[in-house]
C-alpha positions in Angstrom: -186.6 107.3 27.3 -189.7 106.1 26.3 -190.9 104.2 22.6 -192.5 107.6 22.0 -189.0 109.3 22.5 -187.4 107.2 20.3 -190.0 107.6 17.8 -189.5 111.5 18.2 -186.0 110.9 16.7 -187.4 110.5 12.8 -188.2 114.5 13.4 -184.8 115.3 12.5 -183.6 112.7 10.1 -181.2 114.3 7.9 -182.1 111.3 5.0 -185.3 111.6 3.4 -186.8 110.1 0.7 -186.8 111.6 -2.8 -190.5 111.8 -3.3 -191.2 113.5 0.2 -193.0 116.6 -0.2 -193.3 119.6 2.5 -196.8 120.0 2.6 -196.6 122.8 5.9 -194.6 125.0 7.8 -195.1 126.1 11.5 -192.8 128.4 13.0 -193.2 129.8 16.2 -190.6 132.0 18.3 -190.5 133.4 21.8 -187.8 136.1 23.2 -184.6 134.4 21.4 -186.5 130.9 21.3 -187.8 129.9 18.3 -188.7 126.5 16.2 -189.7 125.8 12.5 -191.9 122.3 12.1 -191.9 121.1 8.4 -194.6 118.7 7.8 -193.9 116.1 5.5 -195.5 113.8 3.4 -194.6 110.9 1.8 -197.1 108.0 0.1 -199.0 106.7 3.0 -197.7 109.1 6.0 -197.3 112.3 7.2 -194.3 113.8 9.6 -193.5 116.3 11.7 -189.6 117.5 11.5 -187.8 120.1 13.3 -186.4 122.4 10.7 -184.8 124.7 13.1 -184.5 125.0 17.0 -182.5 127.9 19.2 -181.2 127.0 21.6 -180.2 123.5 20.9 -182.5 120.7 22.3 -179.8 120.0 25.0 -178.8 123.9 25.7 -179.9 123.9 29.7 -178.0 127.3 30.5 -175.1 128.3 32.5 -176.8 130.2 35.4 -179.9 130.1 37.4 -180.9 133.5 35.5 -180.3 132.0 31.6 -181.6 128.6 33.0 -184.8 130.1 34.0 -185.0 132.3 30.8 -184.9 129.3 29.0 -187.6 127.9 30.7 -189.6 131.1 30.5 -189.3 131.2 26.7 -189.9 127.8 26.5 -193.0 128.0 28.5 -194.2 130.3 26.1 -193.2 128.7 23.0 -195.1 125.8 23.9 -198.6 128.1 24.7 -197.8 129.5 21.2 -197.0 126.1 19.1 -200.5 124.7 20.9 -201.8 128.2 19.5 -200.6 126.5 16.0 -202.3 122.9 17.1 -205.4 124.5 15.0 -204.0 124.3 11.5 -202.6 121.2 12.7 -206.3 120.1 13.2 -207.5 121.8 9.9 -204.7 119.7 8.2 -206.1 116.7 9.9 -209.3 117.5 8.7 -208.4 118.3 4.6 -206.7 114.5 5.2 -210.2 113.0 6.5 -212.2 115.1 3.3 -209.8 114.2 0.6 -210.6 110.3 2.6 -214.3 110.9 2.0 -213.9 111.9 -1.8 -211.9 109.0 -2.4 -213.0 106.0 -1.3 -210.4 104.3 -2.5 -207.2 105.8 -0.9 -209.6 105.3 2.3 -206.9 103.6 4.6 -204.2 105.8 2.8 -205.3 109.0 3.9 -206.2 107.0 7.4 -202.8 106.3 7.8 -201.9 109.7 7.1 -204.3 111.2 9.7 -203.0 108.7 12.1 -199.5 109.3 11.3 -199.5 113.2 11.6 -201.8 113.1 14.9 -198.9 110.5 16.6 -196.2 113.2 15.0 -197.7 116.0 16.9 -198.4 114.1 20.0 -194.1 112.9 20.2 -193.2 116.5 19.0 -195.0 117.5 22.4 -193.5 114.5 24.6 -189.9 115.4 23.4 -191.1 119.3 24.0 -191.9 118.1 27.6 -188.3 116.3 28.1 -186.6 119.9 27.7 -189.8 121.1 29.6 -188.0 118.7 32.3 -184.6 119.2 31.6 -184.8 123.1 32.2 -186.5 122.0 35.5 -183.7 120.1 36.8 -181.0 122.6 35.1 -183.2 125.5 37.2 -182.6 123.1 40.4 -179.2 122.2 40.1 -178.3 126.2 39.4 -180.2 126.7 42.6 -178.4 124.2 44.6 -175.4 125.5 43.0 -175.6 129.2 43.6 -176.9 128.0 47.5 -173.8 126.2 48.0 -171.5 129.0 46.2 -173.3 131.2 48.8 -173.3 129.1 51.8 -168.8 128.9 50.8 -169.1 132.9 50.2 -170.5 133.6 53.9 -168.5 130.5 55.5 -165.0 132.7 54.4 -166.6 135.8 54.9 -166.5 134.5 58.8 -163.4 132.9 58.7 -161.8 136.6 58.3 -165.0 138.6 60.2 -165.6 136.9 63.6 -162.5 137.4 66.3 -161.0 134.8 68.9 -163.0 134.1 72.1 -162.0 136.1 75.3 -163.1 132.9 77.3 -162.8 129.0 77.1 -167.1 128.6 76.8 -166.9 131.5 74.2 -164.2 129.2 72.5 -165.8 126.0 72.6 -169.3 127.6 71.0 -167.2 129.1 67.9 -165.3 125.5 67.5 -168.8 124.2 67.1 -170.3 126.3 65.2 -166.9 126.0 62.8 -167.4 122.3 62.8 -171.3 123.0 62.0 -170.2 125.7 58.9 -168.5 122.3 57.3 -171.5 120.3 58.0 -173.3 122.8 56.3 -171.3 123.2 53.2 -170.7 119.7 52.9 -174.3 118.9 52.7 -174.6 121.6 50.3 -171.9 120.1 48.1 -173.3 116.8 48.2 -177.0 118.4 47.5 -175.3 120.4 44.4 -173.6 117.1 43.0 -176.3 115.0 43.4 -178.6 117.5 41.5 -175.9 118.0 39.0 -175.5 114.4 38.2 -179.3 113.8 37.8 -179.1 116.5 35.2 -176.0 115.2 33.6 -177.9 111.6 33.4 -180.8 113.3 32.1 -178.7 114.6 29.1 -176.7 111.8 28.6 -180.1 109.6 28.4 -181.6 112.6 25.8 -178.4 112.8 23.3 -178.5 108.9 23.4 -181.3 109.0 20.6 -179.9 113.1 18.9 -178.5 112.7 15.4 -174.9 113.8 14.8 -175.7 117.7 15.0 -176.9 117.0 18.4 -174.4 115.1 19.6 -171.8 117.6 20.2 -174.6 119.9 21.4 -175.4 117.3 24.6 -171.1 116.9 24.9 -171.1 120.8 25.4 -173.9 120.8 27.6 -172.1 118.4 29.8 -169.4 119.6 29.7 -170.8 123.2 31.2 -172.1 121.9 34.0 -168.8 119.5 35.0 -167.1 122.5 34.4 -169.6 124.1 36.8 -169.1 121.3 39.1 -165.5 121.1 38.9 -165.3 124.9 39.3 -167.4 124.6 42.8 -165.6 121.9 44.0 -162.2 123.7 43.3 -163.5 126.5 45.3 -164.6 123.9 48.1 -161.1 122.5 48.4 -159.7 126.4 48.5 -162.5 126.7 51.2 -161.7 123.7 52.6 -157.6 124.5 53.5 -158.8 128.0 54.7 -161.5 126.2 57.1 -158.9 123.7 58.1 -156.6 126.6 58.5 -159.3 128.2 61.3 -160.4 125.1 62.5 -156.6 125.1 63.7 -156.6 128.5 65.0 -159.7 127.8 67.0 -158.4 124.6 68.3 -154.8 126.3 69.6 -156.4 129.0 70.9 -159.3 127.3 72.8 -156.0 125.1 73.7 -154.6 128.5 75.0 -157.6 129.7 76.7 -157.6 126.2 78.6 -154.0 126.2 79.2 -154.6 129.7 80.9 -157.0 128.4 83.0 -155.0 125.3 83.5 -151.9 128.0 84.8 -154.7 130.0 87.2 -155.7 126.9 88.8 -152.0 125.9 89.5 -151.2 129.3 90.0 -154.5 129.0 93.0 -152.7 125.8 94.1 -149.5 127.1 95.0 -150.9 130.3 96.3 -154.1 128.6 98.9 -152.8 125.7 99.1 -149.1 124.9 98.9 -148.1 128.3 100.3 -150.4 127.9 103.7 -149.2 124.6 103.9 -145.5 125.1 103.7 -146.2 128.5 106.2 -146.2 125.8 109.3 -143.2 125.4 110.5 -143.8 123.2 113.4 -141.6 120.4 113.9 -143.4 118.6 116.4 -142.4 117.6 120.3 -142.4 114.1 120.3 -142.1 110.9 118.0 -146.0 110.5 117.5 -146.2 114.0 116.8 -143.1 114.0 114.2 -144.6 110.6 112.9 -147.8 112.2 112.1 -146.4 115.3 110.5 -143.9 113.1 108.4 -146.9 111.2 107.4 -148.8 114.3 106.5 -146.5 115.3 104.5 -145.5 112.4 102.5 -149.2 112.8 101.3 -148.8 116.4 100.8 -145.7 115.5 98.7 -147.5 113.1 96.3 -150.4 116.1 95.6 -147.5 118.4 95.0 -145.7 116.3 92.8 -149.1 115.8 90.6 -149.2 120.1 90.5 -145.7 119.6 89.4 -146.0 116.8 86.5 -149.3 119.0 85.7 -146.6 122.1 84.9 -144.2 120.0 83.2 -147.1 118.8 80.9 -148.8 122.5 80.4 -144.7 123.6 79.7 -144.6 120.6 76.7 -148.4 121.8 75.5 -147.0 125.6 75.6 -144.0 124.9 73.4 -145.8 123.3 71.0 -148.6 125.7 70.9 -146.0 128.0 70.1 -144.2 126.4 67.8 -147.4 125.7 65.6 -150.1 128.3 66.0 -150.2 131.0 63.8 -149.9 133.6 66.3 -148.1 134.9 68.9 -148.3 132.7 72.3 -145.9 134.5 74.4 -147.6 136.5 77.0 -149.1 133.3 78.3 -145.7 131.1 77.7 -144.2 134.2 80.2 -146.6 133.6 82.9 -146.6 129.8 82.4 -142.9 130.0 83.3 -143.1 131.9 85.9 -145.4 129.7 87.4 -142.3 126.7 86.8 -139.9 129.2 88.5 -142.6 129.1 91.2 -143.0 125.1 91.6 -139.2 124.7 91.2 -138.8 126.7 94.5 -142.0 125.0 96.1 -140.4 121.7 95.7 -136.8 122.7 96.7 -139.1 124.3 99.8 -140.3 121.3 99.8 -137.5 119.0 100.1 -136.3 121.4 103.0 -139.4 120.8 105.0 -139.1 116.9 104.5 -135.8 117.3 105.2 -136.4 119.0 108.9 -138.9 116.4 109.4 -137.5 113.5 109.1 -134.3 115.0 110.9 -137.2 116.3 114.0 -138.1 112.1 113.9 -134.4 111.5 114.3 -134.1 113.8 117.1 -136.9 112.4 118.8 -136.4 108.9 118.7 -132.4 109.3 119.0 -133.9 111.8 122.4 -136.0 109.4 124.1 -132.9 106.2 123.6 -130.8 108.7 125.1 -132.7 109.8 127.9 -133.7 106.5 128.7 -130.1 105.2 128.7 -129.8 108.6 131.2 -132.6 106.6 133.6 -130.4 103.6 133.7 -127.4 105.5 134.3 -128.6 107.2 137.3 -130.0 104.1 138.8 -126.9 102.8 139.0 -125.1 106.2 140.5 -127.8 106.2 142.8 -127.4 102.5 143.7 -123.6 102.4 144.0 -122.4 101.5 147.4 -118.8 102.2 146.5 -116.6 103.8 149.4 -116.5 107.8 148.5 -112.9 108.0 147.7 -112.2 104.6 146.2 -110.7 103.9 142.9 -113.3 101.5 142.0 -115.7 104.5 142.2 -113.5 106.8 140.2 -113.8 103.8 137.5 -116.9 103.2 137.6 -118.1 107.2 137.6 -115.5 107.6 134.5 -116.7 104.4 132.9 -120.3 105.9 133.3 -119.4 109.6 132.3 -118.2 108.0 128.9 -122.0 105.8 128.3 -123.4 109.3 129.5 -121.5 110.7 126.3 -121.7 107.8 123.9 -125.6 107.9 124.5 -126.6 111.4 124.0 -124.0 112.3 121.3 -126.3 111.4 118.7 -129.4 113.0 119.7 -127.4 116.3 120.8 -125.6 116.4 117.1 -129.1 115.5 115.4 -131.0 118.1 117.4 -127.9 121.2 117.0 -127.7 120.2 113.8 -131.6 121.3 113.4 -131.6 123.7 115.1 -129.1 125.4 112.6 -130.4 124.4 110.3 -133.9 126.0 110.4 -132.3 129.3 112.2 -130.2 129.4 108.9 -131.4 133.4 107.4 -133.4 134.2 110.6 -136.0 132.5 112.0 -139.9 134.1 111.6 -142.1 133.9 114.8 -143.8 130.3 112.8 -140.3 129.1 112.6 -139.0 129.9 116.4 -142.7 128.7 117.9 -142.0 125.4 115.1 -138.9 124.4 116.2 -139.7 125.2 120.4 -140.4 121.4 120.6 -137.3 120.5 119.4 -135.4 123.2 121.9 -137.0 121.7 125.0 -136.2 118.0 124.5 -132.6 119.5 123.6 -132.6 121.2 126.6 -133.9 118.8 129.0 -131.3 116.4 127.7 -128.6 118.7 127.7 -129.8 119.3 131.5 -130.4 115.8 132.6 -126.4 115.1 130.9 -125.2 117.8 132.8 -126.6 116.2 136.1 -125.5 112.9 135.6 -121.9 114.0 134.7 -121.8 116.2 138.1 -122.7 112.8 139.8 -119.5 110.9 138.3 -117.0 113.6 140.0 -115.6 110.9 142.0 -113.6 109.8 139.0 -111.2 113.3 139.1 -111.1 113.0 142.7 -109.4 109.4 143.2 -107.8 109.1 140.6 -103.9 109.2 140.6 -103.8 111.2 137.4 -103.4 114.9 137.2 -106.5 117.3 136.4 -105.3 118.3 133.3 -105.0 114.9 131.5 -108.3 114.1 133.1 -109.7 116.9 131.4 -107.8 115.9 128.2 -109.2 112.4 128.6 -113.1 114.4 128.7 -112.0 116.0 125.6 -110.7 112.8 123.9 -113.3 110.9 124.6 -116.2 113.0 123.6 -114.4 113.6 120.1 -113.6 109.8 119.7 -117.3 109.3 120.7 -118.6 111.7 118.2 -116.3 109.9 115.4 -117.5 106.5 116.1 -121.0 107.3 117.0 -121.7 109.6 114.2 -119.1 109.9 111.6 -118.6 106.0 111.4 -121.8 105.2 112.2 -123.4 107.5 110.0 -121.2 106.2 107.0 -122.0 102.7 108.3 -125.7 103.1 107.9 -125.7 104.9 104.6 -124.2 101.8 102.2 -126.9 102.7 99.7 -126.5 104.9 97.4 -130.0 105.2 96.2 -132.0 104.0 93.0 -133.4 107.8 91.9 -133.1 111.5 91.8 -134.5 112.0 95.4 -132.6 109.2 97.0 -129.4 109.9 95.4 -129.9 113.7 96.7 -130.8 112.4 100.7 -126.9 110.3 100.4 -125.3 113.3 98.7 -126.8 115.6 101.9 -126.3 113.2 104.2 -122.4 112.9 103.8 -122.2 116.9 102.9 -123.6 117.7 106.9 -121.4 115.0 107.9 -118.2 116.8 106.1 -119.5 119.8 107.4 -119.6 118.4 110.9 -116.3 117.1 110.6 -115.2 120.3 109.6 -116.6 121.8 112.6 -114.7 119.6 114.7 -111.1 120.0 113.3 -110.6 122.9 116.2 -111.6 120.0 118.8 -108.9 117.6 117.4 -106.3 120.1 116.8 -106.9 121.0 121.0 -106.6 117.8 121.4 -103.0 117.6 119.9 -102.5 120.8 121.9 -103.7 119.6 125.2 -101.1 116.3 124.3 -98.1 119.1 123.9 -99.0 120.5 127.1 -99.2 117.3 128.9 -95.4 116.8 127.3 -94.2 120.2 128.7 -95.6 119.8 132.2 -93.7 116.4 132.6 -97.1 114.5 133.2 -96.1 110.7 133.0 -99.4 110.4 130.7 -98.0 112.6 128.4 -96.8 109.8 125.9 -100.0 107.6 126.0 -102.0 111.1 125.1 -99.7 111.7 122.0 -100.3 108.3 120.7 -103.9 108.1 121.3 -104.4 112.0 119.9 -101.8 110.6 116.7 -104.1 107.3 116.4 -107.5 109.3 116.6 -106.0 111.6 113.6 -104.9 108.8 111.7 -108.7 107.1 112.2 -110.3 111.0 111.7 -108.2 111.3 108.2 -109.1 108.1 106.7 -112.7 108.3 107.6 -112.8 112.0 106.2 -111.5 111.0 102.7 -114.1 108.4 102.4 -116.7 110.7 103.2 -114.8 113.3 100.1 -114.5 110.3 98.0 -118.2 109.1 98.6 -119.4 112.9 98.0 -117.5 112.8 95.2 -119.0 109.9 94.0 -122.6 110.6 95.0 -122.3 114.0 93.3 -121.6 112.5 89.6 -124.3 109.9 90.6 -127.1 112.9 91.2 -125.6 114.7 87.7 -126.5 111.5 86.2 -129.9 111.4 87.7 -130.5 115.0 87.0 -129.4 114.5 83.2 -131.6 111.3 83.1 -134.7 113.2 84.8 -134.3 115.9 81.9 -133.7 113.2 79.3 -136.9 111.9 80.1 -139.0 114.9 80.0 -137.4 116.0 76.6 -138.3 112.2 75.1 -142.0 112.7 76.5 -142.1 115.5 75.0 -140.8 114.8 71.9 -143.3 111.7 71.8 -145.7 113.5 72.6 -145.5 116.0 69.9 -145.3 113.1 67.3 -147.8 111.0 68.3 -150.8 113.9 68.5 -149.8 115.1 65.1 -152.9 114.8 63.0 -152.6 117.9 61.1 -152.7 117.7 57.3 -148.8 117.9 56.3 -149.9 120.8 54.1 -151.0 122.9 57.4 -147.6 122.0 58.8 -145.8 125.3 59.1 -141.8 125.3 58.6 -141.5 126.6 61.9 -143.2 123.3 63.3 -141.1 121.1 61.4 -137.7 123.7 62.5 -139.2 122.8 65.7 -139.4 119.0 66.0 -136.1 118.4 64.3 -134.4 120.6 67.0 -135.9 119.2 69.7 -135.3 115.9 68.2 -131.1 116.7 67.8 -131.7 118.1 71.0 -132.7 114.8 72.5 -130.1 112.9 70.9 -127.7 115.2 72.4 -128.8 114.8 75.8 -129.0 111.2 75.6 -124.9 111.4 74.3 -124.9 113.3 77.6 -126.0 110.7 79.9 -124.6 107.9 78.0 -121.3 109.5 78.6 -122.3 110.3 82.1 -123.1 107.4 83.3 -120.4 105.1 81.8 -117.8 107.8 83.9 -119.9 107.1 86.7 -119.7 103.3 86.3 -116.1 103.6 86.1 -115.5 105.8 88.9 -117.8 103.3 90.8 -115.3 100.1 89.7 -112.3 102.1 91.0 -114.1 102.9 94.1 -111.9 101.5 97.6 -114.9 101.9 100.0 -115.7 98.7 101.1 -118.7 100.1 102.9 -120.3 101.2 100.3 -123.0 99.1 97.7 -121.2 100.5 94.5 -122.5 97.4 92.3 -126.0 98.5 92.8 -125.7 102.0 92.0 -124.3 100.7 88.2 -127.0 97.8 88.0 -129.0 101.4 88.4 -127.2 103.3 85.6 -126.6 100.4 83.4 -130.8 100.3 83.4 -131.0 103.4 83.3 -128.8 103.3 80.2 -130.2 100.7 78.6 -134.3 101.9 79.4 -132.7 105.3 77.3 -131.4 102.9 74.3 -134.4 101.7 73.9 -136.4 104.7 74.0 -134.4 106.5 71.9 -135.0 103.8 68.9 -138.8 104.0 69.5 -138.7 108.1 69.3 -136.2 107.7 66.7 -139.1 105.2 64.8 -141.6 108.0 65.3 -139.8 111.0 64.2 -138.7 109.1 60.9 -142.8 108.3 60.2 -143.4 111.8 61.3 -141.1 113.1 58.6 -142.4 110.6 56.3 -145.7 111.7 56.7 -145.1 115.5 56.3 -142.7 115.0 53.1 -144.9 112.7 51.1 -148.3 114.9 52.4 -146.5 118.0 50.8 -145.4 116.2 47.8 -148.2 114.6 47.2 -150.3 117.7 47.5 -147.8 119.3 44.8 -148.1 116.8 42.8 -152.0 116.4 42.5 -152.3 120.5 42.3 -150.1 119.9 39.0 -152.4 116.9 37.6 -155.4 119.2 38.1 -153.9 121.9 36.9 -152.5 119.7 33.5 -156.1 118.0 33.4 -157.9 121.4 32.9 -155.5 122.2 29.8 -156.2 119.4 28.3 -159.8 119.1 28.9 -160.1 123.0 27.6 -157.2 121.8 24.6 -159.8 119.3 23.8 -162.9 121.3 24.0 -161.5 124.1 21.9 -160.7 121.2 19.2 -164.0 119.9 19.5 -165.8 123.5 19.0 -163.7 124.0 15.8 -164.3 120.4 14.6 -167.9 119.5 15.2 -169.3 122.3 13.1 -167.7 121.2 10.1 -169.1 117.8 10.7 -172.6 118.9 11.6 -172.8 121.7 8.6 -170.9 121.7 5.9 -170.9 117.8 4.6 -170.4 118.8 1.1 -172.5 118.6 -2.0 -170.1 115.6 -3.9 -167.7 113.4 -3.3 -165.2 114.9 -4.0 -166.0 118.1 -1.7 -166.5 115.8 1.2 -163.2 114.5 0.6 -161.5 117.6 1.0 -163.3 118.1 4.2 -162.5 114.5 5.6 -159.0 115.8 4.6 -158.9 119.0 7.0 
């Protein structure tokens, strides 16, 4: 404020001198405004006081409508106390005549003139501070009753405008949420700014009031804080319930995308995986196999992507569900059906890679045989043995035993195929798939056949009788298939595999072999028939039979309990995987769920938190689970008596396995605790400060109340003696 504002505080001194004289009165009123001037005089100089002024100097209003009735009545108190500038003048003017009468008091009555003239002109300057005041009061009411408006329509559409039907639909309503904050936040600051500005403008005003004043600008003030703290109160209300939609909004455009997310996969499966999986060809030769095994490895890769893609919409579903504020399910329903779906796609999967990679087998185990068949029949055809000579009978049995040990495998690998895919009827895709495979079976099967009529010598000079020839066919074929395929087989497979999938390949590999072994057991026991009959018919090879049919069972037992033992084995080593594979998905998710919480702990619904611990006790049961798994693996492992098997690697695998799992779980464990950190203090803390606030408006109204009753007292009734005024300092 100006020097001509601070002079404009001598209009209301309460202390005047004992020889001023009231000279003039001007009263003026307006609606409910009004103001009484005493002019003074005093010697050498005249004032101008305020005698009397409703409303108060400082009284701004507490609405737009009072504000700007106060500035209306003020506007026309000033037109009326210019009205009254006239007697004003004519006072002027008695001051100059009684100057020109009196030459003497010349400069007196100067003074005086000069004196009341600068009176007038600060009684008008401090006129046009309230002038100004009522301006910015009238501008911070508007801003205020704007941004009240703005927060009225804002919550209005919080309960009025539905959920999008479609993820575009969803993404405009987000945005034109997140604008609705913009909006009232810009309005707020607006509002505070213009409320401040006022609040200086009062403050800078009541710097220069007298006593009476003084509590007039502290009530002034403390209407518009109130004001202020009363909109912002209603902001933070606003706020939780825009926080609250801007959640719905999120989890439902979250929905809308997960939906769409499901029909693409849903698509996948359906155009894609479907027509894929309907060929059924098999191939009918190594570079054909090759390239359909290579074709599908790459097809596998894609699907395992559609798969993790599940597994991750399955994670966002739960959570969805467990903290949206409505009801999820019908798209949590189809969203599982769809993982029923890709759980049969990959086991459909698995099936087509396994009849693949068994079609390569075929093939390449085919084309050794029938090449060891070309050999073979070079040398029948080159033989210049005599017709009926032992040496041929050796040589033809010697041969009729390669012919045997070098198509057994193809002929188990391709009849084993063969059942396999005719396993529930075959479809027209699967009989024209698998016609590849048939021929090469077949033409083996024939080109065997030849070859073994060309080695007929060896029945025909031999000294031994037909029926332990044909018991030596039998023997041989079934001590050929042991040691080609079931020793071999268990020979090749030392490995028992460093995941899920691999472990699953050894585990099926020794269950067909057990299967094949259990097919066999009507070959062996004819065998021990055929060596019975031998014995009855007196043949002198009946002995040598015995003992080789007695040391064939002895070699078939043991190798048949280490295929039981390693299926054994293999199947606590896939239970260990499978646990491990499900203990990893329930830690990612459980990561997952921690990590991407940024919601205010106050928006946090029980249900959430219900949610996260389960899942978390959850985890650290299944993690129990394969702890406990895998050290019973580790120890079957160390007990293990198969010398052919890598048993040592398969617990490096579980012990890292193991230990990978330890060190998760602390991490997830370090998460959850923060998590539950975060949502205990965020609750308390919002408990807390709701009860300050609460507290800090009773005593701000407790103080306010004293005030009211006090200040009167001070400003009025001051007493007429000492000892009257000591009784009021007193109360």
């Amino acid at each position: 404020m100006d020097s001509s504002t601070a002079a404009a505080a001598d209009f209301s001194d309460a202390e005047q001198e004992a020889s001023t004289t009231t000279i003039s009165t001007v009263a003026v009123q307006a609606g409910k405004a009004k103001i009484v001037l005493a002019i003074l005089r005093s010697h050498d100089w005249i004032r101008v006081r305020i005698q009397q002024m409703e409303p108060d100097l400082m009284e701004v209003g507490s609405s737009l409508e009072e504000s700007m009735q106060l500035r209306r009545e003020h506007d026309e108190l000033l037109y009326k106390l210019n009205l009254k500038q006239k007697d004003v003048q004519q006072l002027l003017s008695q001051v100059d005549d009684l100057a020109n009468e009196n030459r003497s008091q010349a400069e007196v009555h100067q003074a005086m003139s000069d004196s009341l003239n600068e009176a007038w002109k600060d009684l008008n300057t401090q006129l046009e501070y309230r002038k100004m005041l009522l301006d910015q009061s009238i501008a911070f009411h508007q801003s205020a009753n704007q941004f009240s408006t703005r927060m009225g329509q804002a919550q209005d559409s919080f309960s009025s405008v539905g959920l999008a039907q479609d993820v575009e639909t969803a993404r405009r309503l987000l945005q034109q949420h997140q604008d609705i904050k913009k909006n009232i936040l810009e309005s707020s600051m607006h509002t505070l700014q213009e409320g401040q500005a006022l609040l200086d403008r009062i403050r800078e005003m009541g710097m220069h009031a007298d006593v009476q004043n003084r509590h007039a600008t502290t009530a002034a003030c403390y209407g518009i804080e109130q004001l202020l703290e009363q909109l912002q109160d209603r902001r933070r209300r606003l706020e939780d319930l825009w926080l609250q939609r801007k959640i719905k909004l999120e989890q439902h455009l979250q929905l809308l995308l997960l939906d769409l997310e499901i029909n693409k996969v849903s698509e996948w499966y359906t155009q894609v995986g479907d027509v894929y999986l309907s060929t059924a060809d098999l191939g009918d030769s190594i570079p054909a196999a090759q390239a359909l095994h290579d074709r599908h490895i790459q097809f596998e890769q894609e699907a395992r992507e559609i798969q993790d893609t599940v597994v991750r919409l399955l994670r966002t579903a739960d959570q969805l569900i467990h903290s949206a504020h409505y009801d999820a399910d019908a798209v949590t329903k189809r969203l599982r059906t769809v993982d029923s779906t890709a759980e049969k796609f990959m086991h459909r999967l698995d099936t087509r890679r396994t009849d693949i990679t068994m079609a390569l087998t075929f093939f390449s185990f085919a084309q050794t045989a029938l090449m060891k068949c070309d050999e073979i029949e070079a040398q029948l055809s080159s033989t210049d043995l005599p017709r009926n000579s032992s040496a041929l009978a050796e040589q033809h049995a010697f041969l009729a035993n390669a012919i045997v040990e070098a198509s057994t495998p193809a002929l188990r690998e391709g009849r084993s195929l063969l059942e396999r895919v005719g396993r529930g009827g075959q479809t027209e895709d699967q009989v024209a798939g698998s016609a590849g495979v048939k021929a090469k079976l077949q033409e083996l099967q024939d080109r065997c056949a030849k070859l073994q009529d060309m080695c007929l010598a060896r029945y025909e000079a031999g000294e031994r009788s037909q029926a332990f020839n044909q018991f030596q066919d039998k023997f041989n074929n079934l001590a050929t298939w042991l040691g080609q395929i079931v020793a071999a087989t268990l020979g090749q497979h030392s490995e028992m595999g460093n995941d899920l999938a691999s472990a699953k390949d050894f585990l099926e590999v020794h269950e067909r072999l057990e299967a094949d072994i259990k097919s066999q057991a009507g070959a062996l026991a004819g065998l021990g028939t055929a060596a019975e009959e031998l014995k009855t018919a007196g043949d002198p090879e009946a002995q040598a039979a015995a003992d080789r049919v007695a040391e064939l069972k002895k070699q078939w037992d043991q190798l048949h309990i280490l295929v039981k033992q390693r299926i054994k084995l293999a199947t606590s080593y896939v239970g260990f995987h499978k646990k491990a594979q499900n203990l990893a998905i329930q830690m990612d998710a459980l990561e997952q769920y921690l990590k991407i919480e940024k919601m205010d702990p106050t928006q946090i619904t029980e249900g959430s938190i219900k949610h996260k611990e389960t899942k978390y006790s959850e985890m650290s049961s299944k993690f129990s689970e394969v702890e406990s798994k895998g050290k019973a693996f580790i120890k079957e492992a160390e007990d293990a008596t198969d010398e052919g098997l890598n048993t040592r690697r398969a617990i490096i695998v579980v012990e890292a396995i193991i230990s990978q799992f330890t060190e998760r779980k602390f991490l997830v464990t370090e998460y959850y605790e923060h998590w539950k950190v975060h949502v205990t203090s965020g609750k308390e803390f919002k408990s807390q400060w709701e009860q300050f606030v609460k507290d800090a408006r009773k005593t701000i109204d407790w103080v306010m109340k004293i005030e009211d009753e006090f200040f009167p007292v001070i400003a009025g009734e001051l007493g007429t003696s000492k000892e009257t005024a000591h009784i009021i300092r007193k109360n």
